[in-house]
N, CA, C and O atoms as a GROMACS GRO file, in nm:
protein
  412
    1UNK      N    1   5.448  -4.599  -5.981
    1UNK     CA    2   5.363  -4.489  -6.021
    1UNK      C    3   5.345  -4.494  -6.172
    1UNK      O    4   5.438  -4.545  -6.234
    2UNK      N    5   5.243  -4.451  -6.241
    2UNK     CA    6   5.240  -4.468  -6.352
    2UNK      C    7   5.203  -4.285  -6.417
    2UNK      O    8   5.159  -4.186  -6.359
    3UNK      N    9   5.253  -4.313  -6.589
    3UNK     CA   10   5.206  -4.248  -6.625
    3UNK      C   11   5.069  -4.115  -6.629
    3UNK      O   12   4.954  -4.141  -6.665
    4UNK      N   13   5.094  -4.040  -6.606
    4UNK     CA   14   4.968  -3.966  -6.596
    4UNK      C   15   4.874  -3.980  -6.752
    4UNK      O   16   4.753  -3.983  -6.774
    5UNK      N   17   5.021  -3.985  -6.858
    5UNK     CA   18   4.900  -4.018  -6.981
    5UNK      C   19   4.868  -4.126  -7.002
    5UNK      O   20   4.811  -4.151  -7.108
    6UNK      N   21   4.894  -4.225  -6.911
    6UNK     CA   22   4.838  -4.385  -6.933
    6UNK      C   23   4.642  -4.317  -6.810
    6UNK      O   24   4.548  -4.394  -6.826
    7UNK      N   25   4.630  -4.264  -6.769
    7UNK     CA   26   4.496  -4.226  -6.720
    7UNK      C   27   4.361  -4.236  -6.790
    7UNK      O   28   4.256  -4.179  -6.762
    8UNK      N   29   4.393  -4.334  -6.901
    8UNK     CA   30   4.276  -4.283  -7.005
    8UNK      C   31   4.125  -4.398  -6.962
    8UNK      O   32   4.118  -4.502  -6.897
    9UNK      N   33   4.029  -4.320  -7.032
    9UNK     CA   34   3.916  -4.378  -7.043
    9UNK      C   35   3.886  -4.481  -6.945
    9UNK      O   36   3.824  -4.462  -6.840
   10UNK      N   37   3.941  -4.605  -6.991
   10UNK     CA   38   3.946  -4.732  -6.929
   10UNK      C   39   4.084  -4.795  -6.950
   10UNK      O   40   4.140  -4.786  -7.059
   11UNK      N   41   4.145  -4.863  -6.839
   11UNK     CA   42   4.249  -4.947  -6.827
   11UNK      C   43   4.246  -5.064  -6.722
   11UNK      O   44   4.141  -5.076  -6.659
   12UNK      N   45   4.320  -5.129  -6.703
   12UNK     CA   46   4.326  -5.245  -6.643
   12UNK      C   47   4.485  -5.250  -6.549
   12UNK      O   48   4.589  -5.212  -6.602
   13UNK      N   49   4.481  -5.294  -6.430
   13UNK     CA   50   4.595  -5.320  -6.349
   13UNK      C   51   4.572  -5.420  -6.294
   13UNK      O   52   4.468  -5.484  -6.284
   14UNK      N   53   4.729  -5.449  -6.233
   14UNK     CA   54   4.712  -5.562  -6.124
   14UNK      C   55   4.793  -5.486  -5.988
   14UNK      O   56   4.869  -5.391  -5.999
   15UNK      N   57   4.766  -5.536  -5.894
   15UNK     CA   58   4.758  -5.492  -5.786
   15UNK      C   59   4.776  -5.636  -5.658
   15UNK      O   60   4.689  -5.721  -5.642
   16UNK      N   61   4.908  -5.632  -5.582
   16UNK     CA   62   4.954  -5.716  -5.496
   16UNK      C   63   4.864  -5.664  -5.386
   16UNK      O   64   4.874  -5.548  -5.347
   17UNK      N   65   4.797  -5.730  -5.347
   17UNK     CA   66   4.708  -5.719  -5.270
   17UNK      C   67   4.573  -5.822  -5.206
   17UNK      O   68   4.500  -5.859  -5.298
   18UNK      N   69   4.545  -5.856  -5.113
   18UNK     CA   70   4.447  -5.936  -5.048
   18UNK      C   71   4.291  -5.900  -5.085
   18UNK      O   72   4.295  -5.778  -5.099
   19UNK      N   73   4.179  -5.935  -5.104
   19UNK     CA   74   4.063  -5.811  -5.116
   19UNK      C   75   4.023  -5.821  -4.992
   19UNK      O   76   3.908  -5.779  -4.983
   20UNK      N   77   4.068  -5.859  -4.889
   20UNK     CA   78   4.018  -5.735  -4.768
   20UNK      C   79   4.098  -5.626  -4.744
   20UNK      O   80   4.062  -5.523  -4.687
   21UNK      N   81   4.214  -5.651  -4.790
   21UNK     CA   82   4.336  -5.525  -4.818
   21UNK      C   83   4.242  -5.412  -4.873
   21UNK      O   84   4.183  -5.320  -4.816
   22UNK      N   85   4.252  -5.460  -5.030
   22UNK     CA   86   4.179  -5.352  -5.142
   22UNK      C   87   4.074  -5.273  -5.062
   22UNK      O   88   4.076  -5.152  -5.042
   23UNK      N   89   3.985  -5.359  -5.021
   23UNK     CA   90   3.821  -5.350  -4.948
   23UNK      C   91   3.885  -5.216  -4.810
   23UNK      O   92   3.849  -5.099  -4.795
   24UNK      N   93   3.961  -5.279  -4.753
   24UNK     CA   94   3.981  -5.197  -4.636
   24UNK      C   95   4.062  -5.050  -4.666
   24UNK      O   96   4.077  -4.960  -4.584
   25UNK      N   97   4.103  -5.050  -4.785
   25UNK     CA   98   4.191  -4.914  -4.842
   25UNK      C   99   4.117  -4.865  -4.933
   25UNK      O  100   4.173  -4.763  -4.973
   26UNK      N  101   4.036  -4.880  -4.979
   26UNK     CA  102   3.969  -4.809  -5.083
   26UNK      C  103   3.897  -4.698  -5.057
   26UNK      O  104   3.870  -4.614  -5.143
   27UNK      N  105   3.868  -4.694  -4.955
   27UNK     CA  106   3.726  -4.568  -4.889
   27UNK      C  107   3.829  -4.451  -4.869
   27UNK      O  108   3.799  -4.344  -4.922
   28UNK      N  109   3.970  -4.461  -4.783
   28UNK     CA  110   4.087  -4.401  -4.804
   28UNK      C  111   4.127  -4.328  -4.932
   28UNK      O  112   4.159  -4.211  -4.956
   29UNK      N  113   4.112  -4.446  -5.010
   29UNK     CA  114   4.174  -4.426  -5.171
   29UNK      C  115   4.119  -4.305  -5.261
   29UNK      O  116   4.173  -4.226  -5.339
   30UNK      N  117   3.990  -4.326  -5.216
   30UNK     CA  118   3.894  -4.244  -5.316
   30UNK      C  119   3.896  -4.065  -5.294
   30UNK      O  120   3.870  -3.974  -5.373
   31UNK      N  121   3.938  -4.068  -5.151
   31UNK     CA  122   3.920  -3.977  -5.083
   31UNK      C  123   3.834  -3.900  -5.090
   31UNK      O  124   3.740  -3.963  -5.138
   32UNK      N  125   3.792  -3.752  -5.063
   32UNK     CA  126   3.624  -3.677  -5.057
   32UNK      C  127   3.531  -3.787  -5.190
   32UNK      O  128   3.410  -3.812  -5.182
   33UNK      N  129   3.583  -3.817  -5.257
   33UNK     CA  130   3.483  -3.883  -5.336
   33UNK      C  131   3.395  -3.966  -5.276
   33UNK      O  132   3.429  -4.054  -5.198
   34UNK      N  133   3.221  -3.930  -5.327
   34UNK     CA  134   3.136  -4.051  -5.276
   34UNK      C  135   3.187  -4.179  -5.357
   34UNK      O  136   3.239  -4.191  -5.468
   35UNK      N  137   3.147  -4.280  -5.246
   35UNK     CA  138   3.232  -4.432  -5.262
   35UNK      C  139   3.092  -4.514  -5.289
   35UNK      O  140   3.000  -4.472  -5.219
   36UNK      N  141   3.067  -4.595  -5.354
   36UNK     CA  142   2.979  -4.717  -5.382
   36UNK      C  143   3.013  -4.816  -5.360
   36UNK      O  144   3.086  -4.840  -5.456
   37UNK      N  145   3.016  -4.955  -5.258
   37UNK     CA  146   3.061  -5.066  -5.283
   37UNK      C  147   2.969  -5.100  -5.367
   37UNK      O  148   2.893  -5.009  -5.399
   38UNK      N  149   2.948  -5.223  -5.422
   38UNK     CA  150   2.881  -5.346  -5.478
   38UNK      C  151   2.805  -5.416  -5.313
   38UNK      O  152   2.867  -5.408  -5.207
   39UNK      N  153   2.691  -5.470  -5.323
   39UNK     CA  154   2.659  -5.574  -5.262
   39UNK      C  155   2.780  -5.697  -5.285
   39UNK      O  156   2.828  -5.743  -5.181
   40UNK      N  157   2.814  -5.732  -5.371
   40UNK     CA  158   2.912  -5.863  -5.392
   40UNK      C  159   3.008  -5.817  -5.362
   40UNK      O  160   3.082  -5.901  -5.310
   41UNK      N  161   3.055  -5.708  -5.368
   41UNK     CA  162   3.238  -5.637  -5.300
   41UNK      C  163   3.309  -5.757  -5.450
   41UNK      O  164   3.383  -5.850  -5.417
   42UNK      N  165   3.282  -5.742  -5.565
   42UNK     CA  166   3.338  -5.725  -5.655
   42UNK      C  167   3.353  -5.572  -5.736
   42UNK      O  168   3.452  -5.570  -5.809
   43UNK      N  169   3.298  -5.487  -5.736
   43UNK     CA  170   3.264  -5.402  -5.803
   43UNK      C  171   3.259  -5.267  -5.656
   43UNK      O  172   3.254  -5.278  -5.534
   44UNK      N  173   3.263  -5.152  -5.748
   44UNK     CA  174   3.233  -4.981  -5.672
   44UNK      C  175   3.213  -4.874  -5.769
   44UNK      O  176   3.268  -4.882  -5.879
   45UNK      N  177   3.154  -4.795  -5.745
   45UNK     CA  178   3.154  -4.646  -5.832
   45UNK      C  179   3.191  -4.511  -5.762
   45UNK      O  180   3.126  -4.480  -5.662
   46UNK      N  181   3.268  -4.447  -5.796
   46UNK     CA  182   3.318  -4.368  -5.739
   46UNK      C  183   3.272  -4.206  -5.795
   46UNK      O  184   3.329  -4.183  -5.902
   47UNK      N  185   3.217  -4.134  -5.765
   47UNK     CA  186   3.142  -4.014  -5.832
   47UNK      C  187   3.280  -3.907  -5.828
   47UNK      O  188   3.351  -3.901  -5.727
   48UNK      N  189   3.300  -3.847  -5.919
   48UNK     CA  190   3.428  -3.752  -5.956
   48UNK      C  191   3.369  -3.641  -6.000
   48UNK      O  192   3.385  -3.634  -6.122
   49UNK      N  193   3.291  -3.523  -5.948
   49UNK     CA  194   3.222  -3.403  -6.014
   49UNK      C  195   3.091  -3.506  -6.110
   49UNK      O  196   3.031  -3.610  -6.083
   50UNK      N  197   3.092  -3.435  -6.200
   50UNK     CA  198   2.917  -3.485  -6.243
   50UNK      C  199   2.966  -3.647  -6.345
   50UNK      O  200   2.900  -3.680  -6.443
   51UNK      N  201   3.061  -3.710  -6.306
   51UNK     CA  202   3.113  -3.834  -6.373
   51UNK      C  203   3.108  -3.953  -6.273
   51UNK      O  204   3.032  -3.956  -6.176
   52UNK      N  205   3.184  -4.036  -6.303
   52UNK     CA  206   3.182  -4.183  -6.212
   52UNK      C  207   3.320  -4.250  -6.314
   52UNK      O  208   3.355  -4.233  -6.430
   53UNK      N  209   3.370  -4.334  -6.197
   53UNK     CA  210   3.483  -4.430  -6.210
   53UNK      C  211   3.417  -4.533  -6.171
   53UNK      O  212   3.359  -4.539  -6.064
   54UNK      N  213   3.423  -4.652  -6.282
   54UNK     CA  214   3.372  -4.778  -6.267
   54UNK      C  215   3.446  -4.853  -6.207
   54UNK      O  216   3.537  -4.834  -6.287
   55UNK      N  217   3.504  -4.946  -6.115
   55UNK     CA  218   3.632  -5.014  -6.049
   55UNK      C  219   3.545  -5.208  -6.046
   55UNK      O  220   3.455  -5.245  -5.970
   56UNK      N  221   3.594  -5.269  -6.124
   56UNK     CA  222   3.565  -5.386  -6.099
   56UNK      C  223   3.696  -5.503  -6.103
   56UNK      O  224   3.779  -5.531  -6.190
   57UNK      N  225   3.677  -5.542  -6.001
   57UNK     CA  226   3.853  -5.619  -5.941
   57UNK      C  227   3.773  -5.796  -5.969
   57UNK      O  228   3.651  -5.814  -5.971
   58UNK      N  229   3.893  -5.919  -5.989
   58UNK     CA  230   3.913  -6.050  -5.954
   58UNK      C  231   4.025  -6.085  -5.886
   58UNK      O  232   4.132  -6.025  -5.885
   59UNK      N  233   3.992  -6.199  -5.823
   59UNK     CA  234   4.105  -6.199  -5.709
   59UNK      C  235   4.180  -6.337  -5.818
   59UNK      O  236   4.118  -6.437  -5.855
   60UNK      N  237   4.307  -6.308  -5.846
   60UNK     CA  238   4.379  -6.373  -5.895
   60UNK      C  239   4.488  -6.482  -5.810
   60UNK      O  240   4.526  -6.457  -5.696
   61UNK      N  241   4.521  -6.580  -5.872
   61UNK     CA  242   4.618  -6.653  -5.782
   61UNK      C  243   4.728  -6.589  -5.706
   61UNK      O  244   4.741  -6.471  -5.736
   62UNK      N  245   4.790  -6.621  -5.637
   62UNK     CA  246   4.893  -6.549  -5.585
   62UNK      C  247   5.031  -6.576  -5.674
   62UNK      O  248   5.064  -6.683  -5.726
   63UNK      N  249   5.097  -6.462  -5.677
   63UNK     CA  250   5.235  -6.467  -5.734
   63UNK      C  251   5.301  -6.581  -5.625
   63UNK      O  252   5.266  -6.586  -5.507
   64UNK      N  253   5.420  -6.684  -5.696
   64UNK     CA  254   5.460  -6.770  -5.575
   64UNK      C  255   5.612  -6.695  -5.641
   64UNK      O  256   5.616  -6.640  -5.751
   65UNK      N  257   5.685  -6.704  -5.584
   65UNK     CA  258   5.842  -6.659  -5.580
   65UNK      C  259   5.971  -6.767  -5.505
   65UNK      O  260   6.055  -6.705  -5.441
   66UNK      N  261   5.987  -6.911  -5.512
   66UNK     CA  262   6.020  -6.992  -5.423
   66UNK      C  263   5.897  -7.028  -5.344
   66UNK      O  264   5.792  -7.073  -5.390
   67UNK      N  265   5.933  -6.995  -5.188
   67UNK     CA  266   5.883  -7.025  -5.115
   67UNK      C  267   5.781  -6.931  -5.059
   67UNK      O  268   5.693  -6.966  -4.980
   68UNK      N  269   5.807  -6.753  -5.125
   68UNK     CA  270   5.679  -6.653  -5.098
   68UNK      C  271   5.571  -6.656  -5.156
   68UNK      O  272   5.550  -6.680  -5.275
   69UNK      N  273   5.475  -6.623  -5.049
   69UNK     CA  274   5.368  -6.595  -5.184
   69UNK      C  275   5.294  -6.452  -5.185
   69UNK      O  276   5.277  -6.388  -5.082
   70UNK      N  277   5.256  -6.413  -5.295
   70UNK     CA  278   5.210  -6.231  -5.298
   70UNK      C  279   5.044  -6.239  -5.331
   70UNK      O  280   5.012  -6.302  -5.432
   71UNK      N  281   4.961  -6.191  -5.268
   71UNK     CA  282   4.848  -6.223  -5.311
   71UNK      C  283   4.835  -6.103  -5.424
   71UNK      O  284   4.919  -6.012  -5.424
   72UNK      N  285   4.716  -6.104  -5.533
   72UNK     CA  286   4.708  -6.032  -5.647
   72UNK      C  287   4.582  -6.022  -5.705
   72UNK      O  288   4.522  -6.124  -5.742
   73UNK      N  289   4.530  -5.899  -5.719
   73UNK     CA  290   4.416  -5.852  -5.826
   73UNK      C  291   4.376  -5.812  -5.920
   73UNK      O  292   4.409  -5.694  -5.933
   74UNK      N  293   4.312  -5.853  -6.006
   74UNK     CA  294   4.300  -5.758  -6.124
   74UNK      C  295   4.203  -5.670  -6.142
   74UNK      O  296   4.088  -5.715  -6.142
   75UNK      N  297   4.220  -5.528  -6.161
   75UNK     CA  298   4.152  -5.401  -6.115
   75UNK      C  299   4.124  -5.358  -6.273
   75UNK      O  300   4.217  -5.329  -6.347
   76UNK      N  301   3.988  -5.359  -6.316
   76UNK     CA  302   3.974  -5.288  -6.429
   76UNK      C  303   3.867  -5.159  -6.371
   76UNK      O  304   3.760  -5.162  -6.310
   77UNK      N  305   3.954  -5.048  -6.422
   77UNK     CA  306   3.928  -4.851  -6.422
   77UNK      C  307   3.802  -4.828  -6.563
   77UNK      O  308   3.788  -4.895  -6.666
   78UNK      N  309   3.750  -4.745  -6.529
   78UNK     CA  310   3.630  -4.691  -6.625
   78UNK      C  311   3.600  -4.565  -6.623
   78UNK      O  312   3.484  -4.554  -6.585
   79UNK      N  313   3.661  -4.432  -6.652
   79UNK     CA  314   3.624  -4.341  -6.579
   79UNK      C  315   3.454  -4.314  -6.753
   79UNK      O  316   3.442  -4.378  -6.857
   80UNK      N  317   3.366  -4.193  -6.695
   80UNK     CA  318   3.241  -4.216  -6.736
   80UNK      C  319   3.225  -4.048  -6.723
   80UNK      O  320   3.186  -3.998  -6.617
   81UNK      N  321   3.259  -3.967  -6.839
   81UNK     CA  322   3.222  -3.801  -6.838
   81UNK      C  323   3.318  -3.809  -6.732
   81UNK      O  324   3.250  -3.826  -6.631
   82UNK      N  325   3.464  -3.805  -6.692
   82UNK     CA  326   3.570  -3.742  -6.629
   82UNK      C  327   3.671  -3.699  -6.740
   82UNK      O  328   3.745  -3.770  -6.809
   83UNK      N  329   3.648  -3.520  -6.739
   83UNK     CA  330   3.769  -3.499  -6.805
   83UNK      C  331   3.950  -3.553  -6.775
   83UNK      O  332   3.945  -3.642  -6.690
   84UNK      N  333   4.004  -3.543  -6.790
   84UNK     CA  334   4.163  -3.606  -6.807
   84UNK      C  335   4.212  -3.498  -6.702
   84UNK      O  336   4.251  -3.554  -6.600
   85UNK      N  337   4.221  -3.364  -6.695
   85UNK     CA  338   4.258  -3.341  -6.563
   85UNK      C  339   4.199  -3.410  -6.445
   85UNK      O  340   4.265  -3.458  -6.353
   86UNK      N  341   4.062  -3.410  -6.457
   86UNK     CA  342   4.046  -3.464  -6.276
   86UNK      C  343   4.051  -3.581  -6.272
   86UNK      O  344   4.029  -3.629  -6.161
   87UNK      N  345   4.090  -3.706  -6.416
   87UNK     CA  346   4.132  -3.837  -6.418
   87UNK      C  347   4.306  -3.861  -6.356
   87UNK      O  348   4.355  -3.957  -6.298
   88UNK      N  349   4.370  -3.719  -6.400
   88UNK     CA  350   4.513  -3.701  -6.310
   88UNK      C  351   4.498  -3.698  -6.222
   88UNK      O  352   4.527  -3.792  -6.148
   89UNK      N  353   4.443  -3.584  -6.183
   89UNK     CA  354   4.412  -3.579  -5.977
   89UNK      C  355   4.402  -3.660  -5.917
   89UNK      O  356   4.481  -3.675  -5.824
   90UNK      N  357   4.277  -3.773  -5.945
   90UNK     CA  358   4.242  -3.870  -5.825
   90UNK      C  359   4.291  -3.963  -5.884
   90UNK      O  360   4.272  -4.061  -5.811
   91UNK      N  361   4.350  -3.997  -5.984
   91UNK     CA  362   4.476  -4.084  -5.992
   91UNK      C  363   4.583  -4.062  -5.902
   91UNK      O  364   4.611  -4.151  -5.822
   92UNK      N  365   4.634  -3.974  -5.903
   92UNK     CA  366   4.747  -3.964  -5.837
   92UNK      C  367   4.748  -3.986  -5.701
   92UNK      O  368   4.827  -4.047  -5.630
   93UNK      N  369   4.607  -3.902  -5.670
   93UNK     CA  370   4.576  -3.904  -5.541
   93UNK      C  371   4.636  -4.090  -5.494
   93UNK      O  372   4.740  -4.137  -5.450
   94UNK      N  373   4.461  -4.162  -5.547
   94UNK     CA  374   4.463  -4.291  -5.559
   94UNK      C  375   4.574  -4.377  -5.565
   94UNK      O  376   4.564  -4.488  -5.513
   95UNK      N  377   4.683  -4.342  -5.623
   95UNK     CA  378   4.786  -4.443  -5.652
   95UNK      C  379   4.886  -4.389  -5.505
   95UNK      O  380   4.946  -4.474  -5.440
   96UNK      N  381   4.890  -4.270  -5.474
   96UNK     CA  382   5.007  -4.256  -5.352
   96UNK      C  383   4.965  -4.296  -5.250
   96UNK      O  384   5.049  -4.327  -5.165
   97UNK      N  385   4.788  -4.315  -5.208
   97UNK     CA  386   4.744  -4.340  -5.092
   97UNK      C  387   4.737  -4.491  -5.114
   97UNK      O  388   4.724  -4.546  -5.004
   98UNK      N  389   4.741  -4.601  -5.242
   98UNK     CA  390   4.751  -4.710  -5.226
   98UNK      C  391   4.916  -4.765  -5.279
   98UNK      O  392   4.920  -4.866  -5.349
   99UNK      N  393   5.017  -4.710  -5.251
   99UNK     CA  394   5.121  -4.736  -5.239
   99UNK      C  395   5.166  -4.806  -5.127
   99UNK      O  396   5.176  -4.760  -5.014
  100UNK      N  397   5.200  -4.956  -5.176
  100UNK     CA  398   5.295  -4.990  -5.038
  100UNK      C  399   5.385  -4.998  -5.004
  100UNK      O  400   5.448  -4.944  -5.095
  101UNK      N  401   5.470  -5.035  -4.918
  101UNK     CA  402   5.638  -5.057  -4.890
  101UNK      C  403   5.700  -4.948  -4.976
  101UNK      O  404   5.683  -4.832  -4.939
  102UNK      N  405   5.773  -4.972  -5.091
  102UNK     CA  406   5.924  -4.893  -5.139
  102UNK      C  407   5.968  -4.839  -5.064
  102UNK      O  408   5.923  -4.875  -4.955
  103UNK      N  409   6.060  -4.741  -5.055
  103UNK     CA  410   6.121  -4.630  -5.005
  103UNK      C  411   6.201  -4.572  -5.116
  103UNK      O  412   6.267  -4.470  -5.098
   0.00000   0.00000   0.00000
């Protein structure tokens, strides 16, 4: 989980994940928010009240660990006229509904 004051403007993550993973959890992710894919399913916009979250991912090599391997993306965030509270909200939202495994 990250910071709520790391939420800013624009940032960048990586994310263990397949992009039909991402692709197939994201509509989830966004939740009531209208969702945009991209024609290319590189890219989405996500409308947050009268703003937008820019989301544009690359599918990176896989982490190898020995003999595992983790697939991995790199997710760059844009939010666009979203104040910092509702950049908390559907962050948070966003990050618990794309949480995997731990306990």
């Amino acid at each position: 989980m990250h910071d709520p004051g790391s939420y800013t403007e624009a940032f960048e993550r990586e994310h263990g994940c397949a992009l039909a993973q991402w692709l197939d959890s994201l509509p989830g992710a966004v939740g009531a928010h209208a969702l945009e894919l991209a024609a290319d399913s590189a890219s989405a916009r996500v409308r947050i009240g009268a703003g937008t979250l820019e989301l544009r991912w690359t599918v990176l090599a896989p982490r190898r660990i020995a003999l595992v391997q983790t697939p991995r993306m790199a997710v760059r965030y844009r939010f666009h006229d979203v104040a910092q509270e509702a950049r908390v909200a559907f962050m948070r939202y966003f990050d618990l509904f794309m949480q995997r495994g731990g306990g």
